[in-house]
C-alpha positions as CSV (number, residue, x, y, z in Angstrom):
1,X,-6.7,10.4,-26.9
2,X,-3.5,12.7,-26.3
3,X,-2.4,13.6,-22.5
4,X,-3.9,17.2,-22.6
5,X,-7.1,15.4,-23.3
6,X,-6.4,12.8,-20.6
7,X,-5.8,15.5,-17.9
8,X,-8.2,17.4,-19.2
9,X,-10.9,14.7,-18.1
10,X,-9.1,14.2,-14.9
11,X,-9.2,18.1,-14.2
12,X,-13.1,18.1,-15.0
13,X,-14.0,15.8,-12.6
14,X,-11.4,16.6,-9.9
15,X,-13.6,20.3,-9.9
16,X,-16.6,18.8,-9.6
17,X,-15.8,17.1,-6.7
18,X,-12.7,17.4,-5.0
19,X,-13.0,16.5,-1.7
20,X,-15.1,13.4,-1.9
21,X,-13.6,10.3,-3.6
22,X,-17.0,8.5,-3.9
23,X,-18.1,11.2,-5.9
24,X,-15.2,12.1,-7.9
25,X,-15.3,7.9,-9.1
26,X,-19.2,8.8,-10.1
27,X,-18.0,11.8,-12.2
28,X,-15.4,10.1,-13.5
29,X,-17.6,7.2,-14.7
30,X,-20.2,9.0,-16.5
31,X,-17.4,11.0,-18.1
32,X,-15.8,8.0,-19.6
33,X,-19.2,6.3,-20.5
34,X,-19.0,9.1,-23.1
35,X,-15.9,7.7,-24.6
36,X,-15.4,5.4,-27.4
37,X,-14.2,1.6,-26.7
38,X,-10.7,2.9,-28.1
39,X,-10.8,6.1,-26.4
40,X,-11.5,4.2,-23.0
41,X,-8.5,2.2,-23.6
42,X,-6.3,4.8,-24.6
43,X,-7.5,6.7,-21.2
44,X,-6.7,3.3,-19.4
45,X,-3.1,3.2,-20.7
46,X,-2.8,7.4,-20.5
47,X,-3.4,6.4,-16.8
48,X,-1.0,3.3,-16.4
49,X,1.9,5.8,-17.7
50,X,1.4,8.5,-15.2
51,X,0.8,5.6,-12.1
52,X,3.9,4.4,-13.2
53,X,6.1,7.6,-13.3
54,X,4.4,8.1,-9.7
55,X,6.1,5.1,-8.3
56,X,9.1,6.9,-6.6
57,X,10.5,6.6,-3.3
58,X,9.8,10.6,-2.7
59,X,6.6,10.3,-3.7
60,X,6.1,6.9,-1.0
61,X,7.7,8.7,1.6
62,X,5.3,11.6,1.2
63,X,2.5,9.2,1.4
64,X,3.9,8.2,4.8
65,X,4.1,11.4,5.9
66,X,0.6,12.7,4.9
67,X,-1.2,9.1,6.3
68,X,1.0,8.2,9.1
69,X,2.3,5.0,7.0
70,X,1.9,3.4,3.8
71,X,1.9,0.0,2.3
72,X,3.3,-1.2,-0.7
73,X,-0.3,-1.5,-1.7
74,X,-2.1,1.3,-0.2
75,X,1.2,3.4,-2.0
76,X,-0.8,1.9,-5.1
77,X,-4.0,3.6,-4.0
78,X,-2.0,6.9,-3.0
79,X,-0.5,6.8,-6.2
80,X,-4.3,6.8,-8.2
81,X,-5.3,9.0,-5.6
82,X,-2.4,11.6,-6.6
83,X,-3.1,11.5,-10.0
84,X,-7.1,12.6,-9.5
85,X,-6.0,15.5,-8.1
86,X,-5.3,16.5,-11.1
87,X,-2.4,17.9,-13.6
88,X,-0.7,20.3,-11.6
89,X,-0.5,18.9,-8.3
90,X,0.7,15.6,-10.0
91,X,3.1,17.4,-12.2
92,X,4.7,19.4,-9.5
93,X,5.2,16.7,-7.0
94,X,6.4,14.6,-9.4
95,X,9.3,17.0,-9.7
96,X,9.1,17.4,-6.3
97,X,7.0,15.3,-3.5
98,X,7.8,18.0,-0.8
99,X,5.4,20.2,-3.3
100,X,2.5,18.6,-1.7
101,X,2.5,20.5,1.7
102,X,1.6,23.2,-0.2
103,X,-1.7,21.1,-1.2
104,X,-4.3,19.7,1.2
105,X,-4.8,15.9,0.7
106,X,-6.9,14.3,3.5
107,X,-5.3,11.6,5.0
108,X,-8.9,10.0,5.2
109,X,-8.9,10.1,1.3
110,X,-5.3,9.4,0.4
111,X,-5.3,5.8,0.2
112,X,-8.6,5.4,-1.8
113,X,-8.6,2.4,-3.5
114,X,-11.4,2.7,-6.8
115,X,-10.2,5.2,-9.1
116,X,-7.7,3.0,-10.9
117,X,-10.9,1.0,-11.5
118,X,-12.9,2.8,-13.1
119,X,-12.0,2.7,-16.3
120,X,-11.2,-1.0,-16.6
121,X,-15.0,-2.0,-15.0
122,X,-16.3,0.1,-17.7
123,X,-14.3,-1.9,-20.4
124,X,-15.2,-5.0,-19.5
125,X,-18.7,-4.3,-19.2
126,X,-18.7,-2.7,-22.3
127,X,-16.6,-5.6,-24.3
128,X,-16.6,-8.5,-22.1
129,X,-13.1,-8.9,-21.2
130,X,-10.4,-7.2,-19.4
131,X,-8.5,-4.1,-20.8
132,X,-5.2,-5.1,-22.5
133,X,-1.3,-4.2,-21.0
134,X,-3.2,-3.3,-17.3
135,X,-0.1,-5.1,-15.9
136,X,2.7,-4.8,-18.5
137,X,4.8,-2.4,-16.6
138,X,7.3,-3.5,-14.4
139,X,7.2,-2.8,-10.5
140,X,10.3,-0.6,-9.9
141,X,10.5,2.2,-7.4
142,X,12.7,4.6,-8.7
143,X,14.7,7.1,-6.4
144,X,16.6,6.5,-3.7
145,X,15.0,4.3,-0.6
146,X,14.1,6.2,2.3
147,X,14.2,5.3,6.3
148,X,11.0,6.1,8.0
149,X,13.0,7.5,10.9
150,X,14.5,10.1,8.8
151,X,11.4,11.6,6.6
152,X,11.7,14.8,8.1
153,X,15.1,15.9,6.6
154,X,14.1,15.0,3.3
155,X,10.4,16.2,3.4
156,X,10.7,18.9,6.3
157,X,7.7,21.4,4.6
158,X,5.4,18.2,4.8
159,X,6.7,16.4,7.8
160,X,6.2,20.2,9.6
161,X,2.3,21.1,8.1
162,X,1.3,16.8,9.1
163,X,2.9,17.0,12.4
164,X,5.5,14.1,11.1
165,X,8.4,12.9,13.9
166,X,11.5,11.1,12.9
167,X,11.4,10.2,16.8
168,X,7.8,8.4,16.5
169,X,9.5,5.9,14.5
170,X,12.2,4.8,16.6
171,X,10.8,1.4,17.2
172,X,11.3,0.9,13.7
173,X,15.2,1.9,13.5
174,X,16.1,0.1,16.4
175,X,14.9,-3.2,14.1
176,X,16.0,-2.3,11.1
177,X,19.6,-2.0,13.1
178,X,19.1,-5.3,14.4
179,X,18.0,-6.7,11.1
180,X,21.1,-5.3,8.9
181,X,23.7,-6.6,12.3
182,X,22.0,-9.7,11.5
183,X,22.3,-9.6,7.9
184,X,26.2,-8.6,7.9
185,X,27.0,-11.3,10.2
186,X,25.0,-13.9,8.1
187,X,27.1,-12.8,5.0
188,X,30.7,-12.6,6.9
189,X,29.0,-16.9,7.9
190,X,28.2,-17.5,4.1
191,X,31.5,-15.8,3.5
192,X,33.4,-18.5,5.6
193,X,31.3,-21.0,4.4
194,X,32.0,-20.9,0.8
195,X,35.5,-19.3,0.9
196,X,36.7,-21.8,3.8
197,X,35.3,-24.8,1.8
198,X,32.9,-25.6,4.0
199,X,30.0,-26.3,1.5
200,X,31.8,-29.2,-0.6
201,X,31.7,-29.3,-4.5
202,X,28.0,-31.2,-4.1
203,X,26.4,-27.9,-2.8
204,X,25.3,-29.8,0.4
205,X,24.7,-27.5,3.5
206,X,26.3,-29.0,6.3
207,X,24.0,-29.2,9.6
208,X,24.3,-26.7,12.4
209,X,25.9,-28.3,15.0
210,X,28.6,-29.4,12.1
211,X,28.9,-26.1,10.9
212,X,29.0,-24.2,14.7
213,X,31.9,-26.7,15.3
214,X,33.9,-25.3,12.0
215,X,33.4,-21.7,12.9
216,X,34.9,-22.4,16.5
217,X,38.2,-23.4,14.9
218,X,38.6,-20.4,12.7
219,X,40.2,-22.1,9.8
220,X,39.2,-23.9,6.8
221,X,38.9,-28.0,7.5
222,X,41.6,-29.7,6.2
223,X,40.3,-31.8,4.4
224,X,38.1,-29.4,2.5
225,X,41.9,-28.7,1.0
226,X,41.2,-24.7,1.4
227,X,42.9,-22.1,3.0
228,X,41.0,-20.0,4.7
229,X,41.3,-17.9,8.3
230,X,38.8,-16.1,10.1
231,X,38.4,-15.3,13.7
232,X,36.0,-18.0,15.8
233,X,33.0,-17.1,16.8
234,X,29.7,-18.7,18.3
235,X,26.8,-19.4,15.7
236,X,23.4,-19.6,17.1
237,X,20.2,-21.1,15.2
238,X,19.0,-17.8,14.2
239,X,21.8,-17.0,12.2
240,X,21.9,-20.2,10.9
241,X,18.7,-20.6,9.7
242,X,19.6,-17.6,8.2
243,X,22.6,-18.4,6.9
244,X,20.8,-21.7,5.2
245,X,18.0,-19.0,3.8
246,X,20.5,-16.7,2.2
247,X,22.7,-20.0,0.7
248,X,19.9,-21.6,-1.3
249,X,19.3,-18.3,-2.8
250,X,21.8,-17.4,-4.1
251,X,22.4,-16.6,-7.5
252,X,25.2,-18.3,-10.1
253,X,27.1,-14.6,-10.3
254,X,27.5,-14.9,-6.7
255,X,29.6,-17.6,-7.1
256,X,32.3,-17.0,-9.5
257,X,35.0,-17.6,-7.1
258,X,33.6,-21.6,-6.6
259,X,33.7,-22.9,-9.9
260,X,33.1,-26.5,-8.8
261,X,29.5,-25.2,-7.7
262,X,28.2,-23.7,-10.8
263,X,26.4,-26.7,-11.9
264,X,24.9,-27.6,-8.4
265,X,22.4,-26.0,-6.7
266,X,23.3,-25.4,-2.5
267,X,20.5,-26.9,-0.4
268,X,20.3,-27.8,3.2
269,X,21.7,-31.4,3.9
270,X,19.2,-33.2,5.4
271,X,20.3,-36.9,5.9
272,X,23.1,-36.5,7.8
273,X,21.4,-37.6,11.3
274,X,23.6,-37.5,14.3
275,X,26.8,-36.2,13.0
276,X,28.5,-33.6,14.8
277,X,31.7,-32.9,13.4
278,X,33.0,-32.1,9.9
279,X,35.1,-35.6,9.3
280,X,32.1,-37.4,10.2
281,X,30.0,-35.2,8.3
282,X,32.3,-36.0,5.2
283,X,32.3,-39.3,5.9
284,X,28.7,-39.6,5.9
285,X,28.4,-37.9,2.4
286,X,31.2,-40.6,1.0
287,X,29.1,-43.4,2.2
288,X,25.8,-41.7,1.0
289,X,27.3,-41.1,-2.4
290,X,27.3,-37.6,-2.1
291,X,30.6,-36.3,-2.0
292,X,31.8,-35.4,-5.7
């Protein structure tokens, strides 16, 4: 099967019924219970492409815009739903999501979740198994990531025909401002943390009130035998549970200025019980056998 035949299937049985999901599932069935086992398969994968391609962050925002909100998953639906629609319309917003306020998609159907389906039901009834590569594609979002809160000026024909206001979504701006405050002050803490010698060669994690203390002083311990400034500030145990989260993730390339921890792996010290204060805390890991 080639892509004009492909479309030309989806085309057929977007006609026949192309305001009703349900049915359009129904006509799609019987048209691929006409197919050979190999043509089945090639529509399956003919499909995967085009789902794939779809995954842009235009194409997400327009879902948003068109259902009020979207999912990573039900952006999957939207996604199968788009292609159904058939050639054109998926062609053109491809190109360019804002296309589709020229095309009426009801909100109620947008998200359908089924059409994907079809094909790979019929498969396995037919040879027993599941259809092969279903999942072999890798989940990327290409394009540039969008803010809810500011849809409008980069969709304004489809944010005007659904009625779409940057100002409904302010709920979600003011977090996402908290969240990245949070985020840069948890890095500048990491920062300190690694570049002040605060995290010794074993990778350990010092406790809070151990690390709070450090970050009071605003300079690296001396016996860490670093040399590193910073201005003092307050930590709290958001920020350092944070702060702990974002350490034991990290990745070896992150750390190319610590060579000493390349062959450890940072976690959260948890047997240093009632120490409060970086010698002690030192101490504690000499007489634990952790300090290297």
């Amino acid at each position: 099967m080639n892509t004009d035949e492909f479309w030309g299937i989806v085309d057929r049985v977007h006609a026949g019924s192309p305001d009703n999901m349900d049915a359009k599932c129904r006509g799609l069935e019987r048209e691929l219970r006409e197919l050979s086992v190999n043509e089945l398969h090639s529509f399956d994968q003919h499909f995967c492409k085009f789902w794939h391609e779809a995954d842009t962050w235009n194409l997400w925002g327009a879902a948003v815009v068109i259902c009020g909100g979207c999912s990573d998953d039900s952006f999957m639906d939207f996604r199968a739903t788009l292609i159904s629609v058939g050639r054109s319309v998926f062609e053109t917003a491809l190109a360019d999501a804002d296309s589709l306020a020229g095309f009426d998609i009801d909100p109620a159907w947008a998200q359908y979740e089924g059409y994907q389906y079809v094909a790979c039901h019929i498969y396995e009834e037919l040879v027993g198994r599941a259809i092969p590569h279903w999942n072999t594609y890798s989940r990327e979002t290409t394009g540039v990531p969008f803010n809810v809160w500011e849809l409008s000026k980069r969709l304004p024909k489809l944010a005007r025909k659904h009625g779409f206001k940057d100002s409904d979504w302010d709920g979600e701006r003011i977090r996402a401002e908290r969240e990245a405050k949070k985020n840069e002050k948890v890095e500048q803490i990491v920062a300190v943390a690694l570049r002040g010698g605060i995290i010794p060669p074993c990778g350990l994690i010092p406790p809070m009130q151990v690390l709070a203390n450090v970050l009071r002083v605003g300079h690296s311990p001396e016996l860490t035998g670093h040399d590193y400034t910073w201005s003092p500030f307050e930590l709290d145990e958001e920020h350092y549970w944070s702060t702990v989260n974002r350490l034991e993730r990290m990745k070896p390339e992150e750390l190319v200025f610590r060579s000493d921890l390349h062959a450890v792996r940072l976690t959260l010290d948890l047997g240093a019980k009632g120490v409060l204060d970086f010698p002690g805390w030192i101490e504690s890991l000499k007489c634990r056998g952790e300090w290297g």
